[in-house]
C-alpha positions in Angstrom: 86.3 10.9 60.7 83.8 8.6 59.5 80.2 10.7 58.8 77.2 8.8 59.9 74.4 9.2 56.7 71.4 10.5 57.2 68.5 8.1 58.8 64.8 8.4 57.7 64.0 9.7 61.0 66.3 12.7 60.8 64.9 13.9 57.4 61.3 12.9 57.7 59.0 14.6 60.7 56.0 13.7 61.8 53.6 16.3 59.8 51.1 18.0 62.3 49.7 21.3 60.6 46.7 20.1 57.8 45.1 22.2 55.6 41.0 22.5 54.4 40.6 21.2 51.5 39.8 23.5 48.2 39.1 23.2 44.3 36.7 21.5 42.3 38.0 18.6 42.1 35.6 16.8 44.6 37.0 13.0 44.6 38.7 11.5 48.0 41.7 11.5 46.4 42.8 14.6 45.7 41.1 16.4 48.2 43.2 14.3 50.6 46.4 15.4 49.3 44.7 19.2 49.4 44.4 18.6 53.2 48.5 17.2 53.7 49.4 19.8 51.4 47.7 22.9 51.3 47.7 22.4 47.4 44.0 22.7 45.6 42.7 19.7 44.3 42.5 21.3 40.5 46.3 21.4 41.0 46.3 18.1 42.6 44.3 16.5 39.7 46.8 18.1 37.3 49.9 16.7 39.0 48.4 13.4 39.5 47.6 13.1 35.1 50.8 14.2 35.0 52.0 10.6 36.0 49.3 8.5 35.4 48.7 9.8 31.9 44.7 10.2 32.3 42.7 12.9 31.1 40.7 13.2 34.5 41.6 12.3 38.0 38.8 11.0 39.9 39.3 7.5 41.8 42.9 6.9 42.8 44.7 3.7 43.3 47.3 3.4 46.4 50.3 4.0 44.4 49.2 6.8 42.6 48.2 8.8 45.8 51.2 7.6 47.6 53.6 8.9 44.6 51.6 12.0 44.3 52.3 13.0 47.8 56.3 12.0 47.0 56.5 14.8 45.0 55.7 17.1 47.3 58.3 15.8 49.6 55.8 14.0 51.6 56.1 10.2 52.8 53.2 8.0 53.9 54.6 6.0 57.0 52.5 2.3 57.0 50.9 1.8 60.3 48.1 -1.1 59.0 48.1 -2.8 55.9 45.2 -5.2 55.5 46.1 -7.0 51.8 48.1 -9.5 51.1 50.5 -10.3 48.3 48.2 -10.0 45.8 46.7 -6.7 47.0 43.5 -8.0 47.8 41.7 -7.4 51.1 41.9 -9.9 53.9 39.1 -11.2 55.5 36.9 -9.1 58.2 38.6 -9.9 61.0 41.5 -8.4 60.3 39.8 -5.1 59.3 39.3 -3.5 61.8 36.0 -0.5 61.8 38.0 3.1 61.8 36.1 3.2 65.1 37.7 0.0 66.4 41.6 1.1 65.2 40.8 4.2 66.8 40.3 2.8 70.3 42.6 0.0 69.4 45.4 2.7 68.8 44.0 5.8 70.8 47.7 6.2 71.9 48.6 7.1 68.1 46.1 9.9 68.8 47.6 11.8 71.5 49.4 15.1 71.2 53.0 15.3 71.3 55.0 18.0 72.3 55.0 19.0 68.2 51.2 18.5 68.0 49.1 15.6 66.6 50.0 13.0 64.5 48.3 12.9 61.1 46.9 9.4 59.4 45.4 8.5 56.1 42.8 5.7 56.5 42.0 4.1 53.3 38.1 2.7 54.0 35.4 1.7 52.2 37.0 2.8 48.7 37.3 6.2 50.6 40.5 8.6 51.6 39.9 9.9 54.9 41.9 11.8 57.3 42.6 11.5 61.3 44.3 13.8 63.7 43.9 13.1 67.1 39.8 13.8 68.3 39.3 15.1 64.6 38.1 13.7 61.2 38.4 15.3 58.0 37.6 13.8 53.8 36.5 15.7 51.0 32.8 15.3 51.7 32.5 17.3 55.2 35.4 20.0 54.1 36.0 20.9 58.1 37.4 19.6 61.0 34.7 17.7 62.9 35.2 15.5 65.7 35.1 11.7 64.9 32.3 11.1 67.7 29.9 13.6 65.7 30.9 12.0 62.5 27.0 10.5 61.0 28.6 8.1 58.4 31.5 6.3 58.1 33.1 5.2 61.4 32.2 1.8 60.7 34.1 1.7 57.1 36.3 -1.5 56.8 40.4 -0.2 56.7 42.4 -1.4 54.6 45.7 0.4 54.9 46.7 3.0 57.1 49.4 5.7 57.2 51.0 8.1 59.1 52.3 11.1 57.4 55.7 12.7 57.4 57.1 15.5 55.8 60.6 16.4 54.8 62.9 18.5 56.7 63.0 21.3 54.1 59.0 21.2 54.0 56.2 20.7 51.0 57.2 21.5 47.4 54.8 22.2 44.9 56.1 19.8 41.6 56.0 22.0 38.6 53.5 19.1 37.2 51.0 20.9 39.6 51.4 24.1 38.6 48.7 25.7 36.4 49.9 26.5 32.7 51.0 30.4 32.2 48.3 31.9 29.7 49.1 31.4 26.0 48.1 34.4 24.2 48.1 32.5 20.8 45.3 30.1 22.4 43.2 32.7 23.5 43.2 34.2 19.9 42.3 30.7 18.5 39.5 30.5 21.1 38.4 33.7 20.5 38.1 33.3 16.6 36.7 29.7 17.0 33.9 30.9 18.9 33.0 33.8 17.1 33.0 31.7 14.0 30.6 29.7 15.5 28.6 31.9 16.6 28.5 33.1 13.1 28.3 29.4 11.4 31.5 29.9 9.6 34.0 26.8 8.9 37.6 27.3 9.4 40.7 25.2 8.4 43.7 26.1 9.9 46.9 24.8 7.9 50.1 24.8 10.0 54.0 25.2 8.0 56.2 24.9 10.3 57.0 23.2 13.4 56.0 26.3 15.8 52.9 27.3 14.0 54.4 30.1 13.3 54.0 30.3 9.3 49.8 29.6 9.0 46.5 30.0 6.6 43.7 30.1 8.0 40.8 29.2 5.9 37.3 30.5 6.7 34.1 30.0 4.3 30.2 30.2 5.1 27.7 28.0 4.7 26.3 27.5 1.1 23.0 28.1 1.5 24.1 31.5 3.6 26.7 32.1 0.5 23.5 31.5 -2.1 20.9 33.7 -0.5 23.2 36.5 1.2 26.9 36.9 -1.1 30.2 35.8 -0.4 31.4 37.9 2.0 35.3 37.8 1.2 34.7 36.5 -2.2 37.5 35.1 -3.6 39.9 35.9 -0.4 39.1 33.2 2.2 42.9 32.9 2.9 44.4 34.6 6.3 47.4 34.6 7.3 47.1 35.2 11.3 44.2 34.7 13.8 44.0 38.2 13.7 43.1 38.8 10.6 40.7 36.4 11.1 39.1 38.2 13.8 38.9 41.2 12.5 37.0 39.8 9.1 34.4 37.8 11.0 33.6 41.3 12.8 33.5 43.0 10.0 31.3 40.1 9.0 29.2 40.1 11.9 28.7 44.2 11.3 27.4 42.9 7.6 24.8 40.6 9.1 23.2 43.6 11.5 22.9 45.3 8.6 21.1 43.3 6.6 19.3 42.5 9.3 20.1 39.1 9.1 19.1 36.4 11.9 
């Protein structure tokens, strides 16, 4: 018995259930993808650097939105694409105003007997979201209708989408996931910024692959050395970041009392 494969339309649904969006990331991009997915955009941003190898995620380009929202088991369906081969925009007419595609396609915006479809309008250099009567973007964070929407309905489209999700529902990518607190790092931060604090230099030499095997180096100023003593002498050398700790309070304890500023 011959099986028949799976089709798109049996393992892709349309997705009806958004979220508000949440973080601080506040760009159109991510909080977009914080509506579909329920994700916050600080976990957005990171998933999206993840791929695009940026320190920051702030404007997105098509691709990078559309591959985000792949790995969360999310597909963008085209409905309009206004660009041709060279991915630039076509000319006005065939823009349609998000208010004109609306009324143009106000049969998109009905409710089904699963709810309302969802669409991504790209528009003036801005992600926005419609589901049926409602509008939703990262700048008004709620569900408003579009009718009581003050700026906007006359942005230029140039692609729209209609979003599905996967029979076996959003994933979050590990990439999105925040990093599980490193102990070590919060000792380096901690002895960095007391030794600030204190004006103290410290070199940290590494001997092994895992920074397992370290000195740590730690010296005050000259002047501070020439009017107020050493105060480890001739033993600058540690040999863990808490050691270090411990000497710069036992430094700081020194400079309270000597009374010194």
């Amino acid at each position: 018995m011959k099986l028949n494969k799976p089709t798109f339309t049996t393992l892709w649904n349309p997705l009806t259930t958004l979220h508000l969006p949440h973080g601080k990331n506040r760009w159109c991009g991510p909080g977009a993808i914080s509506i579909i997915t329920g994700l916050d955009t600080d976990s957005v941003s990171r998933l999206v650097r993840s791929f695009t190898g940026n320190t920051k995620c702030t404007g997105m380009t098509h691709n990078s939105f559309i591959s985000a929202l792949r790995m969360c088991n999310i597909r963008l369906k085209p409905v309009l694409s206004n660009v041709d081969a060279n991915g630039n925009a076509v000319s006005d007419l065939k823009n349609p105003t998000i208010t004109k595609w609306r009324k143009d396609n106000s049969y998109k915006l009905k409710i089904t007997d699963k709810g309302y479809h969802v669409y991504v309008v790209s528009a003036g250099n801005h992600f926005q979201i419609l589901q049926g009567e409602f509008f939703i973007d990262n700048i008004v964070r709620d569900f408003i209708l579009f009718d009581d929407l003050k700026k906007g309905k006359r942005r230029k489209i140039r692609k729209v989408w209609q979003v599905l999700i996967h029979k076996n529902g959003i994933v979050v990518p590990p990439e999105a996931q925040k990093p599980k607190p490193n102990p070590k790092r919060r000792l380096i931060n901690k002895l960095l910024k007391k030794a600030k604090q204190l004006n103290v230099d410290v070199d940290v030499d590494y001997w092994d692959k895992d920074e397992q095997d370290i000195s740590v180096w730690m010296y005050v100023s000259d002047e501070h050395e020439r009017i107020y003593g050493d105060p480890w002498i001739d033993q600058h050398c540690f040999t863990s970041y808490a050691d270090c700790i411990a000497a710069l309070a036992e430094e700081e304890s020194r400079r309270i009392d000597l009374k010194i500023d």
